[in-house]
Every structure is written in structure tokens, then in C-alpha cells.
N, C-alpha and C positions, 0 to 999 in steps of 0.2 A: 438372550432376547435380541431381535432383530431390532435393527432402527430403521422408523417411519423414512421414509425420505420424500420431500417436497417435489422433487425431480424425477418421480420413479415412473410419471404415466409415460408411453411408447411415443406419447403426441409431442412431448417434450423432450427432443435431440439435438443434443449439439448443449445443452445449457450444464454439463459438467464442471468448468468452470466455476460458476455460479454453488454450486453445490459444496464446490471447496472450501468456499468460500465461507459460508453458512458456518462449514466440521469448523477451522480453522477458529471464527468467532465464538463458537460455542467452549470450544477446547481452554478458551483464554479468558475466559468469567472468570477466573481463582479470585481477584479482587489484590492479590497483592502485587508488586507495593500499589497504594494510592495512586493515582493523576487525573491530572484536572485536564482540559483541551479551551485553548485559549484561543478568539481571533484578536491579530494583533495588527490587521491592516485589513483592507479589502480584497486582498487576496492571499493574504498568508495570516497560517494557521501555528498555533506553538501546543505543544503536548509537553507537559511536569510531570514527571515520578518522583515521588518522595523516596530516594536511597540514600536513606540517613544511615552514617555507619560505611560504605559502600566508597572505594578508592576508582579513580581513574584507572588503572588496571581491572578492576574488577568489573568491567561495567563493557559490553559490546553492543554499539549500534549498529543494525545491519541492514540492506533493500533487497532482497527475495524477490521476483520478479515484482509486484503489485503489494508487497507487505514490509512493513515495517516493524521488522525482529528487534526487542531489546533483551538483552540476555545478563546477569547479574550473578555474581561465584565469588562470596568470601572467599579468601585464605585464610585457612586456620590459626593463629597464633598459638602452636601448642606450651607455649612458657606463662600465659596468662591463665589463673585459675581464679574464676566466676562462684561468688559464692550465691548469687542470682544473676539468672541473666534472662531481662523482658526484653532486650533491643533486637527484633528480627533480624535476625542473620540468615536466614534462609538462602539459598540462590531462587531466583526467578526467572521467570521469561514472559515478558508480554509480547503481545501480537497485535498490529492493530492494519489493517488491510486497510489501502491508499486507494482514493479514484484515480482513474486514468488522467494521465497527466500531470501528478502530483511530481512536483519535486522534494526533496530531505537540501535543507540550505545546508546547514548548522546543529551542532551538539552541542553543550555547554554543562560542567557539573561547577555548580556553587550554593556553598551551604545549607548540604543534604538533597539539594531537587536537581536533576538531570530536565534539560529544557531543552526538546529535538524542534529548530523552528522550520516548516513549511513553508512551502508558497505552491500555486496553484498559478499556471503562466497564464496569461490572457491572450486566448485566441482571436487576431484580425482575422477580421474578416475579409476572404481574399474574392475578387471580383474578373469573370472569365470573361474575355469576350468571343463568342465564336461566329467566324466567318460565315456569310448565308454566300451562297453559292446563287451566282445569277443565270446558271444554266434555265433554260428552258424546257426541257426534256426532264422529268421527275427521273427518270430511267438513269439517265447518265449519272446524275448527282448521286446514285444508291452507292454502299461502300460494303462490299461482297467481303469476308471475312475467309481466307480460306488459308489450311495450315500454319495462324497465329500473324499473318501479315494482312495488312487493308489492302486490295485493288479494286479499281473504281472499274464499273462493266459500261 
């Protein structure tokens, strides 16, 4: 069975990207582990996963050009024998795709929840001045563009 794609009419080019984006978020609904998304300032942002069970070694946070990979791989203890075992040990991987500009501060694992905190920089506002040219002749002041250099005619 083919998949519908949101992107697929000829009128919409160039929005690839975009489409990735979409596979990428779909792909990472599994639901495990749990986390919450916290704001923890007006500009920064914290994400919890609950990886109870889950060591400093076992746990990778990573920045994929615009995503934020967490990836999760017990190691076996083959000398421990479970005569039940409910405590998820799975490996995992969540995905969670960043706006532009986002920065990854900080990781931190204590008492089961991995806390990745965010911040989102604040763009000043920058202010251009541009010269007006007090030429008299519209003609003069034109700026001809020819093989990648300005010359004025």
C-alpha cells in the first residue's frame, strides 16, 4: 500500500524538507518511554523521559541537523535471573524535531527522568541604514549587476 503524501501535488516544490519532517514525527508516536515538555523561562524549554532502570552509559543524546535523537540500550546482565520482570527494559529511541534556532543547553539523568533543557536565543532586532544617494540623474544612481560584481552606469 502506497502512502498518501501531503506534498505530492507538482505545485508544491522545494517543500521536501517539510515532508521529512512529518515521516520522522509519525515514525516516533511508539509512546515509550513517557515525557513531559516543560517551559522553564521565557525562552527555554525542558523535555523528561522517564528511563527508570536506564544508566548514564545507556542513554545517547544527539542533534541530527534540526532533531533531537535520544537513543536508549540496556546491557544485559546475563547473571541476574527474573522470575518476573514488568520493568521496561526495552531500548528506545525518540525523536523530537527543533525549530530553527533552537539550541540543546544541557542533559541531566536523576532519579529515573533524563531532563534535555532548551533555550530558543532571542533575535535583536538589527537596524540598516542605507545611504540615498543625492545624484540628480536617476540613470547614474542605477547599479547594473553584471558577472556577480555591482557597477554603477
Amino acid at each position: 500500500m502506497s502512502r498518501l503524501s501531503l506534498f505530492n501535488s507538482p505545485l508544491l516544490l522545494g517543500f521536501e524538507q517539510f515532508e521529512q519532517a512529518v515521516d520522522r514525527i509519525t515514525k516516533s508516536a511508539d509512546g515509550y518511554p513517557p515525557y513531559d515538555v516543560e517551559q522553564i523561562g521565557p525562552n527555554k524549554l525542558r523535555i523528561v523521559l522517564a528511563v527508570a532502570g536506564f544508566t548514564l552509559d545507556d542513554l545517547q543524546v544527539q542533534l541530527e541537523d534540526n532533531q533531537l535523537v535520544i537513543r536508549g540500550k540496556r546491557s544485559e546482565d546475563k547473571e541476574r535471573v527474573f522470575l518476573h520482570r514488568g520493568i521496561a527494559a526495552r531500548q528506545f529511541h525518540r525523536s523530537f524535531v527543533l525549530a530553527e534556532g533552537i539550541e540543546v543547553i544541557s542533559a541531566a539523568l536523576s532519579n529515573g527522568l533524563l531532563s534535555v533543557d532548551l533555550e530558543r536565543p532571542v533575535n535583536q532586532p538589527t537596524v540598516k541604514v542605507v545611504k540615498i544617494d543625492a545624484g540628480n540623474d536617476r540613470a547614474s544612481a542605477a547599479t547594473v549587476i553584471e558577472g556577480g560584481r555591482g557597477e554603477k552606469q
